[in-house]
Structures are given as structure tokens and as C-alpha cells.
N, C-alpha and C positions, 0 to 999 in steps of 0.2 A: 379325891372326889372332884376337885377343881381340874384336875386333867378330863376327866372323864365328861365333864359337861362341857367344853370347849371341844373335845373330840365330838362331842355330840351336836353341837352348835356349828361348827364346819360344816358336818356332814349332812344337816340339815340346809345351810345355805349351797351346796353343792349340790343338792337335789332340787333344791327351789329354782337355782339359775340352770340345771337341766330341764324340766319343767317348762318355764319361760323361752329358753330356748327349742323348745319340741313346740311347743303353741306359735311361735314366730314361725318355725320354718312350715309348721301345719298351715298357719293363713297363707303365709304366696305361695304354697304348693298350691293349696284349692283354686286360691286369686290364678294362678298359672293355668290353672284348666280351664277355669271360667272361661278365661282370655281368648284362650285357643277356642274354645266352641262357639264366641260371639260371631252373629251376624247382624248383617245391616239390618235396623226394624222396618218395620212392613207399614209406611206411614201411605195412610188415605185420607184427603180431606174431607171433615165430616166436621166443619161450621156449627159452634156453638155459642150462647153467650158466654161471658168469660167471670168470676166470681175476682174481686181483685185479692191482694194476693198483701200480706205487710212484711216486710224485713228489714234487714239492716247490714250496714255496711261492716267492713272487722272492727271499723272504729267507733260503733254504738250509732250511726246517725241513720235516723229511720227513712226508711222509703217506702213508694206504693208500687204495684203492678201500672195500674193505671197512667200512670206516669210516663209510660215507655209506650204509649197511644203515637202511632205513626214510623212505628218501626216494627219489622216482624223482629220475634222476642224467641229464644231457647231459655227455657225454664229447666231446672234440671236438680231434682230433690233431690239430695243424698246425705251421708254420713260418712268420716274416717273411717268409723265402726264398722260399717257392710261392707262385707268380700265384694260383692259384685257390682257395687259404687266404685269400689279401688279399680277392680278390672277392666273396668271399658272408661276410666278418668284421661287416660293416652289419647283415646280416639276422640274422646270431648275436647281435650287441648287441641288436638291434632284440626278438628272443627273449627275449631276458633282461633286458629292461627290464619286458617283460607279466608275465614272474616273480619279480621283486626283492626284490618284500617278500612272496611265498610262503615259507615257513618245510616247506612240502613237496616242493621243486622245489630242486633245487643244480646249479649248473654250474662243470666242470671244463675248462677252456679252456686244454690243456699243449700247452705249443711246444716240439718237438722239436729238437736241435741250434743252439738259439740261447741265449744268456747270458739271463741277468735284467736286465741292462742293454740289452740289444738288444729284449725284450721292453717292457719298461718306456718307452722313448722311440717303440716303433712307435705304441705304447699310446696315447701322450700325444700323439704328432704326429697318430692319429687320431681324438681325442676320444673314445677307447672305455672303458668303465668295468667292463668284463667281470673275473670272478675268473679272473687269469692263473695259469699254474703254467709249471714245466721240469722235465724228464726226461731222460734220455737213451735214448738208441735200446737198450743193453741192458737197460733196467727194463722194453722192451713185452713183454706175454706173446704167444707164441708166435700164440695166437689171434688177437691184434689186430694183427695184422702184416699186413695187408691190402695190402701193395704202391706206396696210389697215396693221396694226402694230397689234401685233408683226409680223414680219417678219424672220424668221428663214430659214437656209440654209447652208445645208450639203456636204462637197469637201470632196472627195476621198483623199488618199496619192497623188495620182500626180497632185492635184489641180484642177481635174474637179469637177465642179458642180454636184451633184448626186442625190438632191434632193431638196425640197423647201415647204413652208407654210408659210398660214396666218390666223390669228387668233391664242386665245389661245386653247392651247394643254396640255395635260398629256403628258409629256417629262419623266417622273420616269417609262414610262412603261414598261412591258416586250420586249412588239414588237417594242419600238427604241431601246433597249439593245442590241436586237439580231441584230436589219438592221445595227446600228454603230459597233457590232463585226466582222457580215460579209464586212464591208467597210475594217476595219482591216486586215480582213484575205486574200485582195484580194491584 
């Protein structure tokens, strides 16, 4: 009897790590298509007021939206959890690499429903150097509650809202370079 339930107990963990591994290769296969189908988003200015915004750094110290008044700001909701946050996170590095040492350009890269520690090794497991933050889903203002993640959105220097999307995007492209130089230059 004790052979048999150890035969059975294998062969239960040997399905469970097939399993896990069918679900791993299932998300970056889809993450792989996403990938491939993103394009640049279709960003228009369209000036609003802006709701501020609370989160926190990986190390628990709180901040505001508001705060970043005089710099144009990328906002960029996402989750480890969302396929399509993972997919276009390349093209958000890839952004903020062209901006890094711009002292007029900040990025806010807060992941919703996920720890700092969860944050932190997606981080590092994907070579990404991006300024991470967390929130949680009652600090979004009502306005930015858009539904469907990622979620990104673009303030002016004097902290108006200036533009907004959802879904993944090509963020490395030309024509957000140029719409985030012209926010600059206004």
C-alpha cells in the first residue's frame, strides 16, 4: 500500500510540474504575439485637469502625482500579472533609456496589486532599470480607472493630463519621442 501511494504521489507531482510548465510556456507564447502585434499608440493632445495620483516607492515611502508639477511625467499602470503589461515593458525601458539623464522627463512605472518583492525580481529577472513604484487599486483616482491595463498617461510640466491609453503599445517609438519633446518644449 505504501508503494502505491508514493507511486501515486510522483505521479501526481509530475503532472502538477507539467501543468505549471504548459501555463509558463502558454503566457510568453501569447506575451510573444502581443509583442509582435504592438504598435506605436495614437497619442493626441487633449488637455485636461489632472486628479493626483498616491503611491509608493518599493521601499514603502509614500509619494504624490502632484509632486512631479514641472516636468512632463509617463505614468504607466500595470501588473507582473497582465500579459500585455509584460509585452510592451521592453519598449517602456527602451523609452526611458532615450530619457534617463533628461532632468525634464520622469517616469512613474506603478504596479498595481503586486508587492515590492514581486516587483523587484520581475525587475531583475528582466534586466529592466525602469523607476518602479506600488499602489493599490484604492489610491487610483476615479478618472484613471480606465478598465483594461496597461494603463499609461502623459502630464504636461504644469501637471495637466495630456494624454492617455490602454492596451500595449510600442512606447520606443519615433512619434512618442517627438509628442514627449513637444510636451517638453511647451
Amino acid at each position: 500500500m505504501g508503494k502505491l501511494l508514493t507511486r501515486a504521489l510522483l505521479v501526481l507531482a509530475v503532472l502538477a510540474i507539467a501543468v505549471l510548465a504548459a501555463a509558463w510556456a502558454g503566457f510568453h507564447l501569447v506575451e510573444a504575439k502581443i509583442a509582435a502585434k504592438m504598435e506605436p499608440p495614437q497619442l493626441r493632445l487633449e488637455p485636461e485637469p489632472a486628479s493626483d495620483l498616491a503611491y509608493r516607492t518599493l521601499d514603502g515611502v509614500p509619494r504624490q502625482l502632484s509632486s512631479t508639477r514641472g516636468k512632463v511625467v509617463f505614468v504607466d499602470l500595470w501588473g507582473t500579472w497582465c500579459i500585455q503589461c509584460v509585452a510592451e515593458m521592453p519598449t517602456v525601458q527602451k523609452l526611458y533609456e532615450h530619457y534617463r539623464n533628461d532632468p525634464q522627463v520622469q517616469f512613474l512605472v506603478i504596479s498595481r496589486l503586486d508587492s515590492p518583492a514581486a516587483v523587484r525580481r520581475y525587475a531583475q529577472r528582466n534586466h529592466l532599470t525602469l523607476p518602479f513604484y506600488v499602489m493599490e487599486d484604492d489610491d487610483i483616482p476615479a478618472s484613471m480607472r480606465l478598465n483594461q491595463y496597461p494603463a499609461t498617461f502623459l502630464y504636461a510640466k504644469d501637471g495637466t493630463l495630456v494624454a492617455n491609453h490602454t492596451g500595449a503599445a510600442d512606447w520606443s517609438a519615433p512619434s512618442v519621442i517627438a509628442f514627449i519633446d513637444g510636451l517638453k518644449a511647451q
